[in-house]
VOGU-3710 file (C-alpha; in Angstrom, 3 decimals, decimal comma):
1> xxxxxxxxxx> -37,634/20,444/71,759  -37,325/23,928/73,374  -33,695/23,748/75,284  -31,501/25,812/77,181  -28,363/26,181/77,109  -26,898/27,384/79,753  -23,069/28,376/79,414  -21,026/31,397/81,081  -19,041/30,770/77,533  -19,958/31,551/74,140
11> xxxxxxxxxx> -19,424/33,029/70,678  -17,518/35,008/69,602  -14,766/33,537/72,469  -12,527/31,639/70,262  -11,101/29,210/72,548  -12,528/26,752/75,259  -16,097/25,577/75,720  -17,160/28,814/73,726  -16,778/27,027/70,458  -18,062/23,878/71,352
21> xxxxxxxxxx> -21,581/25,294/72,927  -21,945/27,070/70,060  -21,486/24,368/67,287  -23,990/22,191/69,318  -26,511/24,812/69,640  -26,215/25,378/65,912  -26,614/22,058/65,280  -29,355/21,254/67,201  -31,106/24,357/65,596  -30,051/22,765/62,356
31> xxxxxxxxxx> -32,139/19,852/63,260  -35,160/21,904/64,302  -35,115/22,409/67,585  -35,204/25,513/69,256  -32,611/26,672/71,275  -31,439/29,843/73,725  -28,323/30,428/75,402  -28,013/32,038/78,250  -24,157/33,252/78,870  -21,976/36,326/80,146
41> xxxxxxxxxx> -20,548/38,949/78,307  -17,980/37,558/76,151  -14,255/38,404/77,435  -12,468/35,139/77,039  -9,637/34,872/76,967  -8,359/39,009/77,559  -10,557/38,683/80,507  -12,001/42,247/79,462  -15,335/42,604/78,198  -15,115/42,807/74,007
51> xxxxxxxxxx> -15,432/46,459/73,321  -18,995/46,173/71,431  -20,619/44,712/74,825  -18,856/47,172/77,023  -20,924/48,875/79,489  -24,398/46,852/78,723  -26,120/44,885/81,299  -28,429/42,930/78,880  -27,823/42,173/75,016  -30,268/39,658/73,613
61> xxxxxxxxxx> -29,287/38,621/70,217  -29,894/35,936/67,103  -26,934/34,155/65,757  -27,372/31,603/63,127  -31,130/30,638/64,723  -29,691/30,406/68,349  -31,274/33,692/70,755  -28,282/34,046/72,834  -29,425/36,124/75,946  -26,525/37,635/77,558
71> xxxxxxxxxx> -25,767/39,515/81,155  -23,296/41,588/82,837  -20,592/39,903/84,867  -17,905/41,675/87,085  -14,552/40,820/85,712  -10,905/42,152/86,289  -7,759/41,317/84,098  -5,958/40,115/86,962  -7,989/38,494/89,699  -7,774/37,120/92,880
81> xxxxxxxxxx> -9,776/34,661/94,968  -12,398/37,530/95,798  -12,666/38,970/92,349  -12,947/35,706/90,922  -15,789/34,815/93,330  -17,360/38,380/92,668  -17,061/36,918/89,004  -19,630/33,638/89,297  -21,806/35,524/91,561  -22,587/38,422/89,543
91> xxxxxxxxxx> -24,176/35,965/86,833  -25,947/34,037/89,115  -27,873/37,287/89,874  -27,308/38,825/86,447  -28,520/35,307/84,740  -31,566/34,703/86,578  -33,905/37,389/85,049  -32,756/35,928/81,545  -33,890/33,051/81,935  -37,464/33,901/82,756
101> xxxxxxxxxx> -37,783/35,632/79,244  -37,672/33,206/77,183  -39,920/30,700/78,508  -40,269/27,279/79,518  -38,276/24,979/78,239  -38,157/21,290/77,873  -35,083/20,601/79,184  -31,794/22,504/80,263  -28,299/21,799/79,569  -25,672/23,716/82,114
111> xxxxxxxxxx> -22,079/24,008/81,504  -19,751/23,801/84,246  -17,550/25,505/85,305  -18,566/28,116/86,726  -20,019/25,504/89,517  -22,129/29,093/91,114  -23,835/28,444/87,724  -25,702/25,619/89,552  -27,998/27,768/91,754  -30,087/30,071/89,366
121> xxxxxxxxxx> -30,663/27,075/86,900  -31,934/24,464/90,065  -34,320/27,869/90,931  -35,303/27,616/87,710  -35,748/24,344/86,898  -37,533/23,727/90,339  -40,092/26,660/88,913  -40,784/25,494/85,526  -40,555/21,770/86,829  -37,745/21,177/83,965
131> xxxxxxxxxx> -34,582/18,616/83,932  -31,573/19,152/84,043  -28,878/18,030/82,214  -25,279/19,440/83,982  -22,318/19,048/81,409  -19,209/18,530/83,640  -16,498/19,803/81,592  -13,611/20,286/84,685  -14,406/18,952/88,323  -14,074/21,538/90,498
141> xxxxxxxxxx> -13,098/22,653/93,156  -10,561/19,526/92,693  -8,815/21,086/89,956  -8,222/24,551/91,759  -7,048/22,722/95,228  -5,054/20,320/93,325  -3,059/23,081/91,308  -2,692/25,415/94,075  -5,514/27,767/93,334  -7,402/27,453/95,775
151> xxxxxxxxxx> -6,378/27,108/99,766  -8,885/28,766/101,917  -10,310/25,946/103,788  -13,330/27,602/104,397  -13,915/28,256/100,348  -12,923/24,457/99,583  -15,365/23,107/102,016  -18,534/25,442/100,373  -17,190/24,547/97,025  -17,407/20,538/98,041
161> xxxxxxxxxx> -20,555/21,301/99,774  -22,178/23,044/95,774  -20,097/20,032/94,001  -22,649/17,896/95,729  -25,543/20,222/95,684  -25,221/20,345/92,021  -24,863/16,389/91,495  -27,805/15,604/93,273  -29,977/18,105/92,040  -29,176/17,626/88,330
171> xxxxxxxxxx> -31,652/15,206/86,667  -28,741/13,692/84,590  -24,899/14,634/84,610  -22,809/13,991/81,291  -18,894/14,118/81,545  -16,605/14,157/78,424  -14,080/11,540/79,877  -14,536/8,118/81,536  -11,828/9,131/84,034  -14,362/11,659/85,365
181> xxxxxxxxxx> -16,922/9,011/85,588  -14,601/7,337/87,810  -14,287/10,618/90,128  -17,871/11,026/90,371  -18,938/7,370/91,374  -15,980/7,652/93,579  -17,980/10,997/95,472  -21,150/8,800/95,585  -22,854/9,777/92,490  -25,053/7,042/91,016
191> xxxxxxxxxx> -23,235/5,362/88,271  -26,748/5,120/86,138  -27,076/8,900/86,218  -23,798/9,584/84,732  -23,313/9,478/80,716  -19,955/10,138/78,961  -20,110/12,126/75,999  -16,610/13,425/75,011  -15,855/16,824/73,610  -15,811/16,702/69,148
201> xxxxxxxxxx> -14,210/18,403/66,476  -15,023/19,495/63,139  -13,311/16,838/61,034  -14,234/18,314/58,041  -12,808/21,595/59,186  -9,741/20,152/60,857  -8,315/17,682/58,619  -4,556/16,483/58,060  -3,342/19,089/55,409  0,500/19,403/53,354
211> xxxxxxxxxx> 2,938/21,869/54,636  3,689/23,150/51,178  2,214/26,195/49,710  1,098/27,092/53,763  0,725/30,928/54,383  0,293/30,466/57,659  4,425/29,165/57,855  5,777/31,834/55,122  3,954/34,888/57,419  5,825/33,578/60,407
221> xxxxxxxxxx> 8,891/32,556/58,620  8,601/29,045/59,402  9,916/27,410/56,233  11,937/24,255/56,837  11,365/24,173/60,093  10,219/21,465/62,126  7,197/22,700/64,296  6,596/21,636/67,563  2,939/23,853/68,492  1,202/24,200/71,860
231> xxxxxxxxxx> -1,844/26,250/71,234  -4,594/26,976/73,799  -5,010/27,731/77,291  -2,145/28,916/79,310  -3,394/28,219/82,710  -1,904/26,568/86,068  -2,907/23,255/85,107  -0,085/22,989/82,459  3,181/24,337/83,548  4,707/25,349/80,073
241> xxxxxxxxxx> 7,757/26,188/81,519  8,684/22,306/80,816  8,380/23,654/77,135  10,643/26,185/77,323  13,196/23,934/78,886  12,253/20,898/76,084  12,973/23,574/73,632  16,605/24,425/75,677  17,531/21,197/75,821  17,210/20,982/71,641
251> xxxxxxxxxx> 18,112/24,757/70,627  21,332/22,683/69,012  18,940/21,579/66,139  18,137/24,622/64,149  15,331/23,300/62,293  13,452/22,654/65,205  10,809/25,273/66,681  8,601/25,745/69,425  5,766/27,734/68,745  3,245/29,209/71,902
261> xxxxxxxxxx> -0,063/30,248/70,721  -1,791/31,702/73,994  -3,377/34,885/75,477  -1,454/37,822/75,361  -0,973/38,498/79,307  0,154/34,875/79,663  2,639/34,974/77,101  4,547/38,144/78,673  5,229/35,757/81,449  6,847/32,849/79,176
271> xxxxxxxxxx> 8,955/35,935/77,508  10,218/36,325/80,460  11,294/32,882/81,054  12,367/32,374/77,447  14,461/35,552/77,749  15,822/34,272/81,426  16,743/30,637/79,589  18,382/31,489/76,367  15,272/29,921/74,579  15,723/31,559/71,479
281> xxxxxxxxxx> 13,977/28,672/69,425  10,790/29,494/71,266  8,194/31,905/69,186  5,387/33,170/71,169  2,499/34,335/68,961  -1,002/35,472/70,490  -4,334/33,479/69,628  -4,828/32,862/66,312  -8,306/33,646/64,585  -10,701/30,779/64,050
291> xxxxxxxxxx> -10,369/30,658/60,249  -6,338/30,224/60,565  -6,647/27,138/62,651  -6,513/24,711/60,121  -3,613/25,906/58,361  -1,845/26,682/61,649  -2,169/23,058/62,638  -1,362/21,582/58,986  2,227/23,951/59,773  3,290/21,839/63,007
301> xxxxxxxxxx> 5,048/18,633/62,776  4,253/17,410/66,410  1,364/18,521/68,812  2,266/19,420/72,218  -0,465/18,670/75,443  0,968/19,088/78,440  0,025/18,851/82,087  1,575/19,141/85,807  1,644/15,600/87,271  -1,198/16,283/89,850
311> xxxxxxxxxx> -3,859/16,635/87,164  -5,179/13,087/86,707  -8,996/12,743/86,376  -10,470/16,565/86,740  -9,415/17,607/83,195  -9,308/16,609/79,789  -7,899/18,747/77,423  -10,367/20,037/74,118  -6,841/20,412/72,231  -6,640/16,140/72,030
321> xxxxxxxxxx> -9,212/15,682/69,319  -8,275/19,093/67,035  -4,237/17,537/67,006  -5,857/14,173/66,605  -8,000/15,316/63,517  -5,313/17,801/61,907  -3,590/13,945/61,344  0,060/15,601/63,611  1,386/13,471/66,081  1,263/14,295/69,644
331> xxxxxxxxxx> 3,598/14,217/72,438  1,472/14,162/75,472  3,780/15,695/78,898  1,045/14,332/81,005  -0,009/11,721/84,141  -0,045/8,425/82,816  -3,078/7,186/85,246  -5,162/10,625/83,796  -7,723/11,056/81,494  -5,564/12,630/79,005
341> xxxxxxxxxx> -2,504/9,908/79,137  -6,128/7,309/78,129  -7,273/9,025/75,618  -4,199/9,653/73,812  -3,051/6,077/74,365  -6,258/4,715/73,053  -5,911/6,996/70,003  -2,658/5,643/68,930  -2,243/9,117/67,923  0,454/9,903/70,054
351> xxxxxxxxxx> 3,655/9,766/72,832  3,245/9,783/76,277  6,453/11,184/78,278  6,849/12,236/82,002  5,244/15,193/82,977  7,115/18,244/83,923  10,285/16,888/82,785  12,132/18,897/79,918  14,373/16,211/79,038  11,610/13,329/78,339
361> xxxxxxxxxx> 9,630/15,891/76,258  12,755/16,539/74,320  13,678/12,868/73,845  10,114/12,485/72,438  10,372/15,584/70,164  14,191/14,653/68,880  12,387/10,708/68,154  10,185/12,382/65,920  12,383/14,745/64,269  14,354/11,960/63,837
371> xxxxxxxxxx> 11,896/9,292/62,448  9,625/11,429/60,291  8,130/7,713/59,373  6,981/7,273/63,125  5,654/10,444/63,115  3,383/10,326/59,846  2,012/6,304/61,486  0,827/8,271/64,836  -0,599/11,046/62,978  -2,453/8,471/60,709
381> xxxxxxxxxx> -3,748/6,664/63,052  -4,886/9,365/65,180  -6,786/10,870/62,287  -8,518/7,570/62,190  -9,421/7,344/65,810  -10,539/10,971/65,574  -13,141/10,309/62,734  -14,212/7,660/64,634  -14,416/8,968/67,844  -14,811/12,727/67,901
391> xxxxxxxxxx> -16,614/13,765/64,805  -19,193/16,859/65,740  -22,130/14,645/63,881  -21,416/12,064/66,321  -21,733/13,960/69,282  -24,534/15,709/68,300  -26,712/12,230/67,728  -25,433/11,392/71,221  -26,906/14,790/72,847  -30,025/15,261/70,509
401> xxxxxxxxxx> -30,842/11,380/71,619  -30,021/11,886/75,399  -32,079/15,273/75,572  -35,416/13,258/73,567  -34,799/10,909/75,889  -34,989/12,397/78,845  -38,113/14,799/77,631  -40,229/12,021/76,550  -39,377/9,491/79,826  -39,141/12,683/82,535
411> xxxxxxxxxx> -40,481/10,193/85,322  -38,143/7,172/84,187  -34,404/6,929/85,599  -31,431/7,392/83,269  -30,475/3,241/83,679  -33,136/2,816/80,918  -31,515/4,936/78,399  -30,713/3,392/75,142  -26,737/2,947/74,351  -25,294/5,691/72,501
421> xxxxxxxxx> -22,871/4,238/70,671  -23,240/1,046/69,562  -19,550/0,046/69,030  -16,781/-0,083/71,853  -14,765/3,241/72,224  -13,499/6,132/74,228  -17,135/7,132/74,450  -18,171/3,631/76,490  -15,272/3,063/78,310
//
């Protein structure tokens, strides 16, 4: 097959749907296919375009077989509501005339968000008559109205009004949590044109790993500490303030640690905070590069995700199936109707506490400490699940067969698909 990728996020970003587009293009250029991405600039997560793409307003490359067509996009450190909507509409119009060079291809796969991503790929797939596949990785605009983002009532309404545009015009929408599934019947999408395919990890590059003999604890002077690591995105969906205070409430225990691992301009704010609460067991350290994320992983003792309680079924954090592979328990300060709260549960691999509350993230932490037993059952058993559930192999079966499928059978609805996974799981439902 000829496919296109479409993603405003890709390599070299380290963190977010960056990685994950690019190990599935890779790998379905591995299997002979031929693939091109068509993405931004790359400034995730400084929000500054990387210095060697600075000033450009087209860079085509080849990366490991993948062309990766790339456009300028209008981005400021610090935006607003306007910048941010300058932002999506500068690649819609930047994005267009990269598409058209490469071709027809068989089918398209379109990452959102950005949801503005949806108009120059339905122009383009009307054109070349081609399907398209949209891969539904946050619902918006729930997830900005819901967290406070957005409040323009005008903006919300022609955000709803492109929600829908984009699920009726997509030939076929895959979501990467059953939770979503539920939000999108819920809006009126067909249930037989929705397909769950959650996000993967590398278990052979994540894997459960000794603390002993780590560099990544001596170089941050982390010996004989207990760990307790969020690493990711710092963004309004979480709230790690409720960190901070979890680590407050348990700055009597000097072997434990909290340890931050986010962009640099969020982390000036939590210094702030950690300075204002006497959280001197907190260490903030910027992202880590790629190649230190196994060893950074094998040096925590529990796994932190953590949402606000109004996030229930428009996110699913990528973070779940890394913690779940690197064989660490988590604690999971999240909505226990969401997506997140299921998937941990059904894991095993994990605690789920109140969200936004200090002291129930602290109980769970001070359990573990505690009960190093506990700890070493949930991490084995969410290895397990993880190797059963999220391996990168598997997900790449599940896309390679639902792209073939829908070239070959263009004319035939999705309810005739073959099941993907022949076993009951996270992936079914």
């Amino acid at each position: 097959m000829h496919i296109l990728i479409y993603s405003y996020n890709y390599h070299p970003e380290p963190i977010g749907i960056a990685p994950l587009m690019t190990e599935l293009a890779e790998g379905l250029v591995k299997r002979s296919h031929q693939v091109r991405v068509v993405t931004g600039m790359p400034n995730y997560p400084q929000r500054e375009i990387y210095d060697e793409y600075r000033g450009k307003w087209y860079v085509t490359e080849q990366i490991n077989g993948v062309i990766i067509q790339r456009s300028y996009i209008r981005i400021k450190s610090k935006p607003n509501l306007l910048d941010r909507l300058l932002l999506e509409l500068s690649f819609v119009f930047t994005s267009l005339p990269q598409a058209f060079k490469g071709g027809r291809p068989d089918v398209i796969l379109l990452t959102v968000p950005p949801l503005f991503g949806t108009l120059p790929v339905t122009i383009f797939g009307w054109l070349y008559n081609c399907p398209v596949v949209l891969n539904v990785q946050d619902i918006l605009p729930d997830a900005a109205v819901r967290i406070g983002l957005l409040k323009n009532k005008w903006m919300i309404r022609t955000l709803a009004a492109l929600e829908k545009f984009a699920y009726r015009s997509a030939h076929t929408i895959s979501v990467i949590a059953d939770g979503f599934r539920e939000n999108l019947v819920n809006k009126g999408v067909p249930v037989n044109k929705i397909v769950c395919i959650p996000n993967w990890v590398n278990v052979n590059f994540i894997c459960p790993l000794p603390k002993q003999n780590n560099s990544w604890i001596s170089s941050h002077q982390l010996d004989g500490k207990f760990v307790v690591l969020y690493s990711g995105n710092i963004a309004l969906t979480q709230g790690l303030e409720t960190v901070i205070e979890a680590a407050v409430c348990l700055r009597h225990i000097k072997e434990i640690v909290f340890v931050i691992v986010g962009e640099s301009i969020a982390l000036q704010r939590l210094q702030k905070y950690c300075l204002l609460n006497g959280a001197e067991n907190v260490l903030l350290l910027p992202l880590q590069p790629r190649e230190k994320l196994p060893e950074m992983l094998a040096a925590s003792d529990v796994g932190l995700i953590v949402q606000k309680r109004n996030v229930i079924s428009f996110n699913m954090p990528s973070k779940i199936p890394l913690l779940l592979a690197s064989g660490r328990p988590i604690v999971g300060s999240v909505p226990a109707t969401g997506t997140a709260a299921k998937a941990i549960q059904l894991s095993g691999g994990g605690i789920i506490v109140e969200p936004e509350s200090p002291n129930a993230m602290a109980a769970a932490v001070h359990d573990l400490y505690a009960n190093p037993t506990l700890g070493a059952r949930l991490g084995k058993a969410g290895r397990q699940f993880a190797e059963e559930n999220y391996s990168f192999d598997q997900a790449l079966n599940r896309y390679e067969g639902l792209l073939s499928h829908i070239v070959a059978n263009r004319k035939s609805p999705l309810g005739i698909l073959p099941k993907l996974n022949s076993k009951k799981s996270v992936v079914d439902g």
